[in-house]
Every structure is written in structure tokens, then in C-alpha cells.
N, C-alpha and C positions, 0 to 999 in steps of 0.2 A: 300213463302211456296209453297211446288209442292201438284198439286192435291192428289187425297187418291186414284188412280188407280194405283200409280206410284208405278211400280214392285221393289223389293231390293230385295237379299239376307243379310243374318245375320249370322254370324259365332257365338255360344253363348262358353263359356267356364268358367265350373267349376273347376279353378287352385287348382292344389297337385302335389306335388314332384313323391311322389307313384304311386298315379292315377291321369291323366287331363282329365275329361271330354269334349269331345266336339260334337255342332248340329249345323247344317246348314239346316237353314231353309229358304224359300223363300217365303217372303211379297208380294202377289199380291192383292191391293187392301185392302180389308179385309179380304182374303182369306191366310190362312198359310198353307204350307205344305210340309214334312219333307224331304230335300234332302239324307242328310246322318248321322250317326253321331255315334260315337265311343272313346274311351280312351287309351291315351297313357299311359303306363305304364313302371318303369322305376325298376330295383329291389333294392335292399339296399345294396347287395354288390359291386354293380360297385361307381365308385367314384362321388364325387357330383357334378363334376362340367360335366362331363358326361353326368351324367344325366338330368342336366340342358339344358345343348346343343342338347340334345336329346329334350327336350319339343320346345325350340327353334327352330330345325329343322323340326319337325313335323308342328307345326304350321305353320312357313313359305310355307310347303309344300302344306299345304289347304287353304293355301291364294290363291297360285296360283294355285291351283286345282279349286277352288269355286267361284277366286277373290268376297269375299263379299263388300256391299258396308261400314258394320261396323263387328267390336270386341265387342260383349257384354261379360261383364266379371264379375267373382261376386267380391265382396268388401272383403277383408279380415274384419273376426271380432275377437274380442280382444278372444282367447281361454288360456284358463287356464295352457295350456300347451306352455310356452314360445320356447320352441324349436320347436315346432309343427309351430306353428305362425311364426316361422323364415324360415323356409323351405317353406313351402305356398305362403309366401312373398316374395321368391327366383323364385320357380316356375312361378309367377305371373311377377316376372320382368321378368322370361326370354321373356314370353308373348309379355309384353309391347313392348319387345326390336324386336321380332318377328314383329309386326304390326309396329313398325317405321320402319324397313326394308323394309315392304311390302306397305308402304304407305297406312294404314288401319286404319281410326279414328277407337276411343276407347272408348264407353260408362261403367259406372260402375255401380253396383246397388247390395245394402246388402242384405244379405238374406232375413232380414224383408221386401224389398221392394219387392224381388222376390216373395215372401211369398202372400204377398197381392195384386199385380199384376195378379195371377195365382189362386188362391182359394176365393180374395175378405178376406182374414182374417189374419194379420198379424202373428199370431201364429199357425198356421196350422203346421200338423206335415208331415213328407217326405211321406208317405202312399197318403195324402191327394195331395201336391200336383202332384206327380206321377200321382194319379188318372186322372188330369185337365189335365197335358200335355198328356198321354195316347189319352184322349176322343177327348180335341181339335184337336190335330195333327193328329186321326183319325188310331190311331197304332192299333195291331193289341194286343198287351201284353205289358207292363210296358219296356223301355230300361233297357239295362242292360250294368256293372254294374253302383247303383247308381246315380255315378256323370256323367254318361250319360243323366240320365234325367236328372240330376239338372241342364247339359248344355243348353239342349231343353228348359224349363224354362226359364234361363236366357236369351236364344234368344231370346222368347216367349215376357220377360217381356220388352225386349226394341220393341218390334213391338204394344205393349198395351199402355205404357207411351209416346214414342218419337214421336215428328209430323216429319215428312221425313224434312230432308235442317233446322233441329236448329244446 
């Protein structure tokens, strides 16, 4: 295991077809703090696999923009809306397929884990943890939109769980 000095970056991303959130963040020590971090967005009328390739591309592109040392990603969960859930899961492969490209291990983690990671309460609501990443990351107003912070988060939540070199 490497000591707790040892600098990372973290690429975090909350995968959607529509919108992909993504933060890059940099682990120094115990210290975090926010490189960059924004959302790709893709419209509904161009075709899907388009826009697939599009998240694909993007990603790749902040690989080697950031080279992070990980992918933190969040977990798909079972939503009520089975086509919704199928696209997400699309989006999220192009992801995956993005980081094998890039030679970019891939950590995952559900919302409930981000959730609890980030506010200590597993059922916290998006307000709540916005707040935590806001304050930690030492922003200056909430990211915007959304799933930009929910990216920072799941950054967040692999630099809180993960010890450096598992």
C-alpha cells in the first residue's frame, strides 16, 4: 500500500445518454481539490449511436487531457423506467469502453454508497449532498447542471473509501 501523501487524480462520472456528468479532482494527501468539471450533452434527435460515440469521445478526451489515475463511476440502479435504465447502461458502456482505451482502471459505487460517502447518511437527498461537495471542494456555488456535482461526488466518494494501490 503507498503512503496517504501520494498525489492522484480522479476522473468521477455520473453516466446519461442526455447529460454525462463529469469532475476531476486531485487527491493530495488528504487534501482534494477541483481541477475541472463539466457535462457532456448529447440531443435526442441525433441518432444513438452518435451519440454514444460522442460520450465515448469526450471521455477519451479527458483521459488524455487529465490522464487520471482512476474512473470513478456511478452504479446503474434498477429505475422504473426500463428504457431509461437501457440507455444509462449504454452510456455507461460507452464509458467503460472509453477507460479500456485509455488504460484507466474503473472503480463503481451506487448511489447509496455515494450518498453515504459524502453526507455520512445513506438517504440524503441531491440538495444535501451538493451541499458537501460544494463546501468540501471549497466551490464557490453548487456545479451546475446536476450531474456535475453528482460527478464531483462520485470522485469524492472513491478518494473517502479507496486506500491508493487496492
Amino acid at each position: 500500500m503507498m503512503c496517504a501523501t501520494t498525489r492522484m487524480i480522479v476522473l468521477g462520472i455520473d453516466p446519461g445518454i442526455a447529460r454525462c456528468g463529469w469532475g476531476v479532482i486531485n487527491k493530495n494527501g488528504v487534501k482534494l481539490t477541483t481541477l475541472d468539471f463539466g457535462c457532456i450533452q448529447t440531443s435526442k434527435t441525433v441518432q444513438e449511436e452518435k451519440r454514444l460515440f460522442t460520450i465515448y469521445s469526450e471521455i477519451l478526451s479527458l483521459c488524455k487531457k487529465y490522464n487520471p489515475s482512476v474512473i470513478a463511476v456511478e452504479k446503474l440502479f434498477f429505475a422504473a423506467n426500463a428504457k431509461t435504465a437501457l440507455t444509462v447502461g449504454q452510456a455507461r458502456g460507452a464509458i467503460l469502453v472509453a477507460a479500456g482505451s485509455a488504460h484507466v482502471p474503473i472503480s463503481s459505487f451506487t448511489p447509496l454508497e455515494v450518498k453515504l460517502a459524502i453526507t455520512g447518511y445513506g438517504k440524503a437527498d441531491k440538495i444535501q449532498v451538493q451541499s458537501m461537495v460544494t463546501k468540501t471542494l471549497g466551490l464557490l456555488q453548487v456545479p451546475e447542471p446536476d450531474d456535475t456535482a453528482d460527478a464531483l461526488a462520485v470522485a469524492m466518494t472513491y478518494c473517502f473509501v479507496k486506500k491508493w494501490g487496492e
